[in-house]
N, C-alpha and C positions, 0 to 999 in steps of 0.2 A: 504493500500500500504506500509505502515513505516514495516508492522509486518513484511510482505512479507521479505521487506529487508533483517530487522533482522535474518530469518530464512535463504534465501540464504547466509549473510554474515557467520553463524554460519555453514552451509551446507559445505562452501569453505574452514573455518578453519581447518577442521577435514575430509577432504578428504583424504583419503592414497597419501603418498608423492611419489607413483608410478604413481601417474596422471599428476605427473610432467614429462618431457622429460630428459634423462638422460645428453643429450650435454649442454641442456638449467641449468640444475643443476649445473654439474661437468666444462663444458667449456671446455678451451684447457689444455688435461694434459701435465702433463709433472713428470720427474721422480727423484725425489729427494732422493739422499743416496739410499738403497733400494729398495725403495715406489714407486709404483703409485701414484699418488698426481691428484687432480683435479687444477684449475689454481688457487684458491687460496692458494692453498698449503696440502688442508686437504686429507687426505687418499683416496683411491679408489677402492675399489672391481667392478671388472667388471665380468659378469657371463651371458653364453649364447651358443649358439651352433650354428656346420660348419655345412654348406653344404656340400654334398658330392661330388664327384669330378662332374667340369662342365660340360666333357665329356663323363661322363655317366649317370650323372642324370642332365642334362637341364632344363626337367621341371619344375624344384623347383626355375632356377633362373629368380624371376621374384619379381615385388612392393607387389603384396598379399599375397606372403609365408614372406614376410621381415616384413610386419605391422602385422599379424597376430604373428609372433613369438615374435614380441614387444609386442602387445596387450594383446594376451590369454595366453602364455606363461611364459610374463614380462622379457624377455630377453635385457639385456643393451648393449647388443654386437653381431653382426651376423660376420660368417666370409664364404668368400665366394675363396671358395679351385678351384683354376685354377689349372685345369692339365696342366702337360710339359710332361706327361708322358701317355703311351695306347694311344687305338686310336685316332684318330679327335683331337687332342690335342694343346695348344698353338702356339706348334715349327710348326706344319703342317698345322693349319687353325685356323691363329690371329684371322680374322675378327669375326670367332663363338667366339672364345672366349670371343670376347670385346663384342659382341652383349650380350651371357649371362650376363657378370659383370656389364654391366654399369647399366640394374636395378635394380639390387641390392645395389652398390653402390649409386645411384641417391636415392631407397627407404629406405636406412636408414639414408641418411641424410635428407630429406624431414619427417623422422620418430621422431628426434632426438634422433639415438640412433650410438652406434660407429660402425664402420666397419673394418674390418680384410680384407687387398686384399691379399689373400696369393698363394706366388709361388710354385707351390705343385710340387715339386719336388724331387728326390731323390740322384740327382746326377747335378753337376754342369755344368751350361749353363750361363757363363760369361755375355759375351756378350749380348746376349737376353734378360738377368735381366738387366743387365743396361741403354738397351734401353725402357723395359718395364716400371720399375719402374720410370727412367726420365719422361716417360710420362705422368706417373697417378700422378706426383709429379706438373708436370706442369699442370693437368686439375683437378684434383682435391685437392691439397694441404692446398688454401685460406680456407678447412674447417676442423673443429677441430674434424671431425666424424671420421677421417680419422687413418689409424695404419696401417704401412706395416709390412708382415711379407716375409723377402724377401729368404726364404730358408727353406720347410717343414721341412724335417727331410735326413741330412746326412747322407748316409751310412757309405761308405768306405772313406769319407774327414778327413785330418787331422785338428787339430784345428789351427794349422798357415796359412793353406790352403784358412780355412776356413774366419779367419782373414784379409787373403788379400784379398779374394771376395767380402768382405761386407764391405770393407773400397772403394772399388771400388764403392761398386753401393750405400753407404749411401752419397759417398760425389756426386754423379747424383743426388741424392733424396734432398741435403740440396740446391742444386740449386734454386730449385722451393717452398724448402718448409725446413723452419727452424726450424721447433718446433715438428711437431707428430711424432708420438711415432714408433721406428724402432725396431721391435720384429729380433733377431739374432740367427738362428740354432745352435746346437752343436753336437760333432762327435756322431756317432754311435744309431742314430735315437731319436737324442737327450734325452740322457743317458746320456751323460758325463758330466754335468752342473760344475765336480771338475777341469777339465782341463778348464774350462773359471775361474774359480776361481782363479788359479793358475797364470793367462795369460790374463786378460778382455782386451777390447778395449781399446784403448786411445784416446783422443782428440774429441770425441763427446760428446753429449746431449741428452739427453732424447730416450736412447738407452736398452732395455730391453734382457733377454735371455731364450730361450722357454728350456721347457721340455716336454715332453710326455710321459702319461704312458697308461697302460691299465691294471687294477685293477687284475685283474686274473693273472696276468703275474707278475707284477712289486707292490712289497711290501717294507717292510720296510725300504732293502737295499739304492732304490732310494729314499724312501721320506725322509731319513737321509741325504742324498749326497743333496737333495735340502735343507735343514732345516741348514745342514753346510755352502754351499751355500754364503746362507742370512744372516748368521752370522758374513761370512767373505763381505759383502757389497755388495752382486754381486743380480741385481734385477731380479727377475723369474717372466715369465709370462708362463703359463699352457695353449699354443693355440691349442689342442687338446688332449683329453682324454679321455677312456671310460669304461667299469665297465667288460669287458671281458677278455679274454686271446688276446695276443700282434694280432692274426693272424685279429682281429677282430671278430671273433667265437667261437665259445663255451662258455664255462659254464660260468655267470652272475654272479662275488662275489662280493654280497652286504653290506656283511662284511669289506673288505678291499678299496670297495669303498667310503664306510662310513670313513674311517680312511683317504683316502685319502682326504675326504670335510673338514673333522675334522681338520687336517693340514691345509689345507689351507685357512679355515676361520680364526683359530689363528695367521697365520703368514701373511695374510691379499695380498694372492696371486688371482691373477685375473685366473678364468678357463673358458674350452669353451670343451664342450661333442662334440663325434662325433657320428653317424652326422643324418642330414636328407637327407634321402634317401630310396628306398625304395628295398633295395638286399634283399636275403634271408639267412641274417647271424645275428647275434645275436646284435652287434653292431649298425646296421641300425635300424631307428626307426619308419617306417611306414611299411605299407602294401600296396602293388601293386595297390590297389582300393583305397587308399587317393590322394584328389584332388591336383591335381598339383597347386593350389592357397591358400591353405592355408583353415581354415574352419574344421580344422581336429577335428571331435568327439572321443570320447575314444577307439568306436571301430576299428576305422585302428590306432592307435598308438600302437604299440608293446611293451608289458612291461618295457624294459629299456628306451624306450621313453616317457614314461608316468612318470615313476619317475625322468628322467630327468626334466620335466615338473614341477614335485613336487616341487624337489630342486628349481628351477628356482622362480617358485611363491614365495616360503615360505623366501627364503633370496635375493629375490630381493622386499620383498613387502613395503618396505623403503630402498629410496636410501637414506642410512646416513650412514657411515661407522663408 
């Protein structure tokens, strides 16, 4: 029985630190100087992938695509992309919307891993975000799984525009909830990461600013304007991304999407690929015949899905930043 021990005790030492839960690691972040920070202060890479919109693919929002992208995948982050926009959507039919989110919300906190509720949006809806966001700040806030991002990607918003929206609905959000982490849109499909540099917020905490690119599309030019960015103090989180041309289609450069990991491992920026879903564009990462539960074998993942998969394994296979 003693050996027994001995070998379990030595089994437990040298388990991969992905066997660990990533909340239960990291805890409540929060965002020091530029950085992700876990709560006691040390750095934080988070990396993982959106769902795609809730109103067109449903079936993925559910507890077995959320443990499964944690589990086989090793994803430390899911985000789960609320329409406001096409059909069935937020502004037209709350109740579907909440019904989708809440399990996914509910399974990656029961997962321990973070969640992304993001307002998928492209044009601004004041009001509705700030009763939304109040909401999920008051029912799910008390947990540190939690990250709103309360603004996809702005078109046609200016960045003062922008500024006053989201001083609106962050200070709804610090109501219920003082500490996680508020990812902030900027103009022109969040491209302009230099005009928030120029002009940041004032007077909150642990308040972060997305960019988005899509590798085929968007090269040097932006991963410059983010890398100035971060120089000048301003914290970038990357809540969607993908290895295509901007439309979500066409040609896959694995070249530049390489460059674009390359970045943001060095400069220790959080990503999130898009998405799961199952369209017939090059962006989407499943096939029509993957199970809406999660379970997915190599053959319905569609090559940019599968190396998404890659990355996700390979630099999440220790959480230790």
């Amino acid at each position: 029985m003693k050996r027994i021990l001995v070998i379990l005790a030595w089994i437990a030492l040298f388990l991969p630190a992905n066997a660990m839960d990533p909340v239960k690691k990291w805890g409540q972040l929060q965002v020091i100087g530029n950085q992700l920070c876990s709560e006691n202060g040390s750095p934080v890479v988070l990396r993982g992938v959106s769902l795609g919109w809730h109103n067109l693919w449903p079936r993925f929002y559910n507890r077995q695509v959320v443990s499964w992208l944690k589990n086989d995948w090793n994803a430390t982050v899911v985000r789960a992309a609320m329409g406001i926009l096409i059909e069935d959507n937020y502004l037209d039919n709350p109740q579907f919307a909440l019904k989708c989110m809440k399990p996914v919300i509910e399974s990656a906190i029961s997962n321990g891993i973070y969640v992304i509720i993001d307002w998928h949006s492209h044009k601004l809806c004041t009001p509705q975000a700030v009763e939304f966001f109040g909401a999920m700040a008051h029912q799910y806030g008390k947990h540190p799984n939690i990250i709103y991002e309360i603004y996809n990607e702005p078109v046609n918003d200016s960045w003062e525009s922008l500024k006053a929206y989201a001083t609106q609905v962050i200070k709804e959000i610090r109501k219920y909830d003082k500490k996680n982490i508020v990812l902030v849109g900027c103009p022109h499909w969040d491209q302009d990461i230099d005009l928030v540099a120029k002009s940041p917020l004032k007077g909150f905490k642990n308040i972060m600013y997305t960019v988005h690119f899509y590798a085929a599309t968007h090269k040097d030019e932006l991963r410059n304007k983010v890398v100035d960015a971060i120089h000048q103090g301003i914290p970038v989180f990357i809540s969607e991304s993908g290895a295509t041309e901007a439309s979500g289609d066409g040609k896959i450069d694995y070249s530049e999407w390489q460059k674009w990991i390359d970045m943001e491992e060095a400069n220790r920026i959080s990503w999130i690929m898009w998405s799961i879903s199952d369209k017939n564009e090059s962006c989407s990462m499943l096939l029509p015949r993957a199970s809406s539960r999660g379970g997915w074998q190599e053959d319905v993942i569609k090559p940019y899905g599968r190396k998404t998969r890659e990355y996700l394994r390979q630099l999440n296979t220790v959480y230790n930043e």
